[in-house]
C-alpha positions as CSV (number, residue, x, y, z in Angstrom):
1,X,50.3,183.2,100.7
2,X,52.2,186.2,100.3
3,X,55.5,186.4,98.2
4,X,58.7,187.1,98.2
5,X,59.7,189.6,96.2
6,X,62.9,188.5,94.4
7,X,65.7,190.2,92.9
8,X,68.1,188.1,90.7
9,X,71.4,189.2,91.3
10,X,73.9,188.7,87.6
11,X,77.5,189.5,87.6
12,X,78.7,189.8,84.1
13,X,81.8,189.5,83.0
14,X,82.4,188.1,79.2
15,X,79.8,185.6,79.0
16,X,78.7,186.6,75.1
17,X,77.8,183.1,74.4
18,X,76.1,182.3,77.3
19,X,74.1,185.1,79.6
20,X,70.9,185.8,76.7
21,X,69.8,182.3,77.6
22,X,70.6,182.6,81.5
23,X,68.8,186.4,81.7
24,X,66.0,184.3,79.9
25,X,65.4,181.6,82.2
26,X,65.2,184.1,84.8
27,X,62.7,185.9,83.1
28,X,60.6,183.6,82.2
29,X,59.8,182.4,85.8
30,X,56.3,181.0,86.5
31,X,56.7,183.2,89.7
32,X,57.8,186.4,88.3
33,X,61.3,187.9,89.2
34,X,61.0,191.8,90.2
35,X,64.1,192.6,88.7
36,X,67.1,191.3,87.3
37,X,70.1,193.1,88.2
38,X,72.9,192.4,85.9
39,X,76.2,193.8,87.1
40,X,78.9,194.4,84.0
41,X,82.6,193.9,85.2
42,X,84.3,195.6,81.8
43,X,83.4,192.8,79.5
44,X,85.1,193.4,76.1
45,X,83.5,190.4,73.9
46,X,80.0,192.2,73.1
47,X,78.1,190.7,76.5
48,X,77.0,193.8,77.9
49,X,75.2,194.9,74.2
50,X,73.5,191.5,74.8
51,X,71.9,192.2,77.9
52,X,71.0,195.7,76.9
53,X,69.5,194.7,73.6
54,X,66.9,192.3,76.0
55,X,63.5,194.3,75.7
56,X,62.0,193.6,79.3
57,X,62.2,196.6,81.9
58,X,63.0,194.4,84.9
59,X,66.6,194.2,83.5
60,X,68.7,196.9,85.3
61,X,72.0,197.4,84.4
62,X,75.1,198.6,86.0
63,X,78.5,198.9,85.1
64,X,82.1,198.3,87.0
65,X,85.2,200.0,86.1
66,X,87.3,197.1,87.0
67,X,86.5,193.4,87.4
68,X,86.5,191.5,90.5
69,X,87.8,187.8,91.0
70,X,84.3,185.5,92.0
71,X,82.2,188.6,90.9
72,X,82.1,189.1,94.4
73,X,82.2,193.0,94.4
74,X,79.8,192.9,91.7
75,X,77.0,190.8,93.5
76,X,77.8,193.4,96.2
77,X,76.8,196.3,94.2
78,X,73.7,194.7,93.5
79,X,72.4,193.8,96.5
80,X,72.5,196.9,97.7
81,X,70.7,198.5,94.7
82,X,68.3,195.8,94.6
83,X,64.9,196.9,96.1
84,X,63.2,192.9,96.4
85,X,63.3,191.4,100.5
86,X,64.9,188.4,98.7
87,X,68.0,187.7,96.4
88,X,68.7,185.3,94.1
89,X,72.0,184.2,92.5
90,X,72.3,183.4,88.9
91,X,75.5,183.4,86.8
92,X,75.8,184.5,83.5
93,X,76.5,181.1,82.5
94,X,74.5,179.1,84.8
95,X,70.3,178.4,84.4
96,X,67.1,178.3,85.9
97,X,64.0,175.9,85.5
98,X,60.8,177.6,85.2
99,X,59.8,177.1,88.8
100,X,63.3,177.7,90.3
101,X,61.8,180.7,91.6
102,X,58.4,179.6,92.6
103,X,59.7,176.4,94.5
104,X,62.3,178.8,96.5
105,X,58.8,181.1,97.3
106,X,57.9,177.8,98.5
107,X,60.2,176.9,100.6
108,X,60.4,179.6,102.2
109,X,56.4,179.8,103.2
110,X,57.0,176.4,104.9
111,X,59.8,178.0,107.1
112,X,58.4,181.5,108.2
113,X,61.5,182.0,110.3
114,X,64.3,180.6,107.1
115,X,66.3,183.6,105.9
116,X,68.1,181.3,103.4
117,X,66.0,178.9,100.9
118,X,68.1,176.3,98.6
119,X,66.8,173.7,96.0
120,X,68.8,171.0,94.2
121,X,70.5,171.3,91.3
122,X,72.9,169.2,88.4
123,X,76.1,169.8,87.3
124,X,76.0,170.2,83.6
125,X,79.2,169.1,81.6
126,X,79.5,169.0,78.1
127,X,79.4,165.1,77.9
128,X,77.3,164.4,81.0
129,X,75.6,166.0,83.7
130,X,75.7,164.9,87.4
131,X,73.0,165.7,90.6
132,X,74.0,167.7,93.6
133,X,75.3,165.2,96.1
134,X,73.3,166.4,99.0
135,X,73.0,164.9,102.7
136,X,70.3,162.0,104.0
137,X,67.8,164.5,106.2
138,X,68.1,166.6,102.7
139,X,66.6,164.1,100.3
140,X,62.9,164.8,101.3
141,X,63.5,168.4,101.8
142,X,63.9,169.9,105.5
143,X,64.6,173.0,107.9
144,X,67.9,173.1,109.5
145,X,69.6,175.3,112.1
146,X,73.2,176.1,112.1
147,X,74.1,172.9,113.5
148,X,72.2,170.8,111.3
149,X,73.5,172.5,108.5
150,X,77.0,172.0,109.5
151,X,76.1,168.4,109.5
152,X,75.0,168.1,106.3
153,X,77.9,170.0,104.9
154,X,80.1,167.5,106.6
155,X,78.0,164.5,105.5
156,X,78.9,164.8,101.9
157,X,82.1,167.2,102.2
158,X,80.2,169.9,99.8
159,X,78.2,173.1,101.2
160,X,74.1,171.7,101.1
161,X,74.1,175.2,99.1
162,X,75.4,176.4,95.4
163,X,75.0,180.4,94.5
164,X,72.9,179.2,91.6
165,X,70.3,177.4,93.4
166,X,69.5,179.4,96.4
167,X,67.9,182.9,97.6
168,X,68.7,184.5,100.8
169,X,66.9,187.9,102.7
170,X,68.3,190.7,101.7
171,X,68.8,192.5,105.3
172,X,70.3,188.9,106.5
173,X,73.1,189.6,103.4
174,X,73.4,192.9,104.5
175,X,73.7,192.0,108.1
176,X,76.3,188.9,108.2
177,X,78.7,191.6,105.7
178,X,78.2,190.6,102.0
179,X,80.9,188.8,100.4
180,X,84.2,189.1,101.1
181,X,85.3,191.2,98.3
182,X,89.3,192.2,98.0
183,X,89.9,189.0,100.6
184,X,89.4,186.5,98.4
185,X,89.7,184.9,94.9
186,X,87.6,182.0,95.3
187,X,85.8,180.0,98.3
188,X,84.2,183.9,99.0
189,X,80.6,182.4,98.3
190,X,80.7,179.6,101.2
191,X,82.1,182.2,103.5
192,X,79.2,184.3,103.2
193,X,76.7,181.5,103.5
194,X,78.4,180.4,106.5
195,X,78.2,183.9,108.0
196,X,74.6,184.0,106.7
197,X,73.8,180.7,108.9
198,X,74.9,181.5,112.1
199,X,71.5,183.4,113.0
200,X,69.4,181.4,110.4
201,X,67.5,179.0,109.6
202,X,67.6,177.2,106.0
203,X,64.9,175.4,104.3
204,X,65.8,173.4,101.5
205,X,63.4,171.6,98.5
206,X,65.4,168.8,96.6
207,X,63.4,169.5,93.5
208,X,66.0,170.5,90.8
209,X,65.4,173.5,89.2
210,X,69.0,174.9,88.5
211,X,72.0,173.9,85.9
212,X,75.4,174.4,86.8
213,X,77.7,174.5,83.8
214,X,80.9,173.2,84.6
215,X,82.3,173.5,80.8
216,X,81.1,176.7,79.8
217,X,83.6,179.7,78.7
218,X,85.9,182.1,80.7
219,X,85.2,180.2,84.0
220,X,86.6,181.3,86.9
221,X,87.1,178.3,88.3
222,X,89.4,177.4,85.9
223,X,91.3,180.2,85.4
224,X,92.0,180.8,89.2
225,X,93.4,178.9,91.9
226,X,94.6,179.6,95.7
227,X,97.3,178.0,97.7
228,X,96.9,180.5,100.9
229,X,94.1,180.2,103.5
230,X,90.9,180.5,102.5
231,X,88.9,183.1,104.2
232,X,86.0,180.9,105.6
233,X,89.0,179.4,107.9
234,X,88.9,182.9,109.6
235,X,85.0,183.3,109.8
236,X,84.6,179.7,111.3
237,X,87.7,180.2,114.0
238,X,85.9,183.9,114.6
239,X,83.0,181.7,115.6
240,X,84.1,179.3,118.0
241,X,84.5,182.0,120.7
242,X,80.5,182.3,121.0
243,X,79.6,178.9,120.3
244,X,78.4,175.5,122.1
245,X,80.0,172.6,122.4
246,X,78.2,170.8,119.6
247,X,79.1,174.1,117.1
248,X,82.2,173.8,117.9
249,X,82.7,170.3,117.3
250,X,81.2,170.9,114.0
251,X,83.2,174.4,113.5
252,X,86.7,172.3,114.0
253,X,85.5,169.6,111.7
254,X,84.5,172.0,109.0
255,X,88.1,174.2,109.1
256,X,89.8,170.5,108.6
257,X,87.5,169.6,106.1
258,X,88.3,172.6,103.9
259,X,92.0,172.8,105.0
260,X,92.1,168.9,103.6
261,X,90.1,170.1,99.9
262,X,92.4,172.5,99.5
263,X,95.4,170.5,100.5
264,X,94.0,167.7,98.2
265,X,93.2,170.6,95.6
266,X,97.2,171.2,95.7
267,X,98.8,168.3,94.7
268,X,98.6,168.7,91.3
269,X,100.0,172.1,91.4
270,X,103.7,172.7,91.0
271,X,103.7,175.1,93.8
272,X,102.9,174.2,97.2
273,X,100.4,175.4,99.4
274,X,100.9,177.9,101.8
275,X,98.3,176.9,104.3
276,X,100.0,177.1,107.6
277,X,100.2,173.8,109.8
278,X,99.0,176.2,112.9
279,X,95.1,176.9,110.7
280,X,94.4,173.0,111.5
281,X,92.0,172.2,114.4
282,X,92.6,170.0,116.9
283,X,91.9,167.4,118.5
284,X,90.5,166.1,115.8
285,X,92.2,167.0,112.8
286,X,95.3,165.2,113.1
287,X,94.4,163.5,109.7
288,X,94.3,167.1,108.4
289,X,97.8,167.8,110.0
290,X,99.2,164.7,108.0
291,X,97.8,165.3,104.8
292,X,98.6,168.9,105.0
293,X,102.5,168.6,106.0
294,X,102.7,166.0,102.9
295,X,101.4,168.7,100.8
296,X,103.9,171.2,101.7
297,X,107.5,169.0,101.9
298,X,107.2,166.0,99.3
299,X,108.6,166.4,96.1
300,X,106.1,167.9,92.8
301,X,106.3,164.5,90.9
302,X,105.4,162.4,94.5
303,X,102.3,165.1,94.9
304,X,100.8,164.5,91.5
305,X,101.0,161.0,91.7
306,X,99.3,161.2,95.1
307,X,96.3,163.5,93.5
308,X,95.3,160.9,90.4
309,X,95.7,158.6,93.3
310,X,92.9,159.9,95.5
311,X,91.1,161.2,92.3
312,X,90.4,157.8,91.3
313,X,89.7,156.1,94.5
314,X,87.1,159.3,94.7
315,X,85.5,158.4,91.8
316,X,85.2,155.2,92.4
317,X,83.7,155.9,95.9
318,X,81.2,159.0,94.7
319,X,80.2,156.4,92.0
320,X,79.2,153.5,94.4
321,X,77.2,156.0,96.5
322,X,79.7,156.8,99.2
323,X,82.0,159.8,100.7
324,X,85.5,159.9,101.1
């Protein structure tokens, strides 16, 4: 069996309590990372001294003069310095199990063809800590083409992969345009993958080897939010041109999915989305088209009732085992 040789791809941007224990776990792989490239986007709490105080010469760093929302510009420097055939995403506040990497390796020998390899992974909270919800034809691991994968994104309403958890070919990254640095604030990372898919094939182990943390410090996530289009709306409309009837189907499906998370995503916020009726698909998303004309013309107070609404009825759905 030959290997792949993997470069771990680390954006950096004040993590100081965190990234010593994420570089770690990547380091101490029982398949051995060739590198980890740790990309520093001007952190001012003392991170950067951190990761160059780590004694291991597989650490490479390199520095920003400006940081980038998602770290997207940052992964992008990497991966075109790294010098493995395979990258792997860790953030400087998420972690690895020992075999994250080894599992991925094999994954990827089962699918000779796969240029994208995924494992499962929990989300980690401070209190509690929650698996990936992942689709049926995922739960014994499988090999899916771009169809199939659109399925079981649309199964469970969440991408089958998370940045932490997954490794993709470096010339496939390179080819479907890296991410989508200065066009987006967040939602970048499921554009690439989708863009990654479309001439792929993706091989998926639901062993868990990764932590997400969701209550960790500085977090994107939590400091940013958008109420425009997200730019995976433009990648999947790019695509129906070229597609079958089937990707299509599942293209449409997916634009009104996403249009209805971040629709749902806006209620609780006192300005109203900007998501243009015109982005939904039809025929089929006239759901979509409801939900999203609520969002834009009822009243702040009305819209954040409506959120804890569907948050609860969510919750109570997720926890019985079903979607909504």
């Amino acid at each position: 069996m030959t290997f792949p040789k993997f470069s771990v791809v680390l954006p950096l941007y004040n993590k100081a309590d965190h990234v010593a224990a994420s570089i770690e776990s990547a380091l101490k792989q029982s398949l051995p990372a060739l590198e980890v490239i740790v990309v520093n986007d001007c952190s001012t709490d003392g991170s950067r001294e951190i990761v160059a105080a780590i004694d291991d010469e597989r650490v490479r760093i390199f520095d920003r003069d400006q940081p980038g929302p998602g770290g997207y510009a940052a992964r992008n420097l990497a991966i075109r310095e790294a010098r493995g055939d395979w990258i792997a995403f860790l953030d400087a506040d998420d972690f690895w199990h020992d075999d994250h990497l080894e599992i991925l390796a094999g994954a990827i020998a089962k699918a000779p063809a796969a240029g994208v390899a995924a494992t499962r992974f929990n989300h980690v909270f401070d209190t509690h800590s929650q698996p990936q919800r992942i689709a049926r034809r995922l739960e014994n691991g499988a090999v899916l083409d771009f169809a199939q994968f659109l399925e079981a994104w649309l199964e469970v309403r969440e991408c089958p992969m998370w940045t932490g958890a997954i490794a993709l070919r470096r010339d496939l990254l390179l080819e479907a345009g890296l991410f989508p640095e200065g066009r987006a604030v967040r939602g970048g990372d499921k554009d690439l993958w989708l863009r990654a898919m479309r001439h792929s094939v993706f091989t998926y182990d639901s062993r868990f080897t990764a932590d997400f943390s969701r209550d960790s410090t500085n977090k994107v996530s939590k400091s940013t939010n958008t109420l425009s289009t997200p730019c995976l709306i433009d990648t999947a409309r790019a695509m129906l041109s070229g597609a079958g009837p089937r990707e299509k189907h599942l293209l449409r499906l997916l634009i009104n999915q996403e249009i209805a998370h971040y629709a749902r995503y806006s209620l609780k916020l006192d300005n109203r989305i900007r998501i243009p009726l015109s982005d939904v698909a039809l025929p089929e998303g006239w759901g979509t088209l409801a939900l999203l004309a609520v969002t834009r013309w009822t009243p702040v107070s009305w819209r954040k009732s409506a959120y804890q609404l569907i948050k609860s009825v969510r919750a109570k759905h997720i926890g019985a085992g079903q979607t909504v």
